[in-house]
C-alpha positions, 0 to 999 in steps of 0.5 A, spaced: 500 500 500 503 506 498 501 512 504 505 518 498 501 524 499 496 524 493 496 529 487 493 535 486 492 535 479 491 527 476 491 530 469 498 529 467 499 523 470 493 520 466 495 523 460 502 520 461 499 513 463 496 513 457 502 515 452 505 508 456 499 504 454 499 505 448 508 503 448 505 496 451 504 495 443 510 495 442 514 495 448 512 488 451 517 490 457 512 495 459 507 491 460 506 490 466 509 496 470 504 500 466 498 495 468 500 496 476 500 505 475 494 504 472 491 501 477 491 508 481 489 513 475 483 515 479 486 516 485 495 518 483 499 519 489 506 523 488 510 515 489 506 512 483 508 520 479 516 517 482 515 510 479 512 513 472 519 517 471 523 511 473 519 509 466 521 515 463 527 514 464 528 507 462 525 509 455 530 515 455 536 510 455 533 506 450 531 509 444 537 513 440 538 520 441 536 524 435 543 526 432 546 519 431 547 517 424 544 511 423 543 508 417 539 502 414 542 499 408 538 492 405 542 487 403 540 483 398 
């Protein structure tokens, strides 16, 4: 049971909940951890917006950065 102070404003941890469920498509890793924060949509406290930056955080050091130079060649 988590005892955090609840938040003020649940708005954006909806809205960020929801941008991770729709990476679970892709992300299956994601999956699981998406469904426990989920649970607590209705009613987020400061401990689940904490958990939800550790997953932004995971995602930051998966995906690669914008200026890298990167290319694909088919092989044939």
């Amino acid at each position: 049971m988590v005892t955090g102070r609840p938040l003020k404003d649940a708005t954006q941890y909806c809205r960020l909940l929801g941008r991770f469920i729709y990476h679970t498509i892709t992300r299956l890793e994601l999956t699981y951890v998406v469904h426990i924060l989920s649970q607590f949509m209705q009613s987020p406290k400061e401990d689940h917006t904490e958990a939800a930056s550790q997953v932004l955080r995971y995602l930051k050091g998966i995906f690669l950065p914008s200026n890298n130079n990167l290319q694909i060649l088919w092989v044939l």
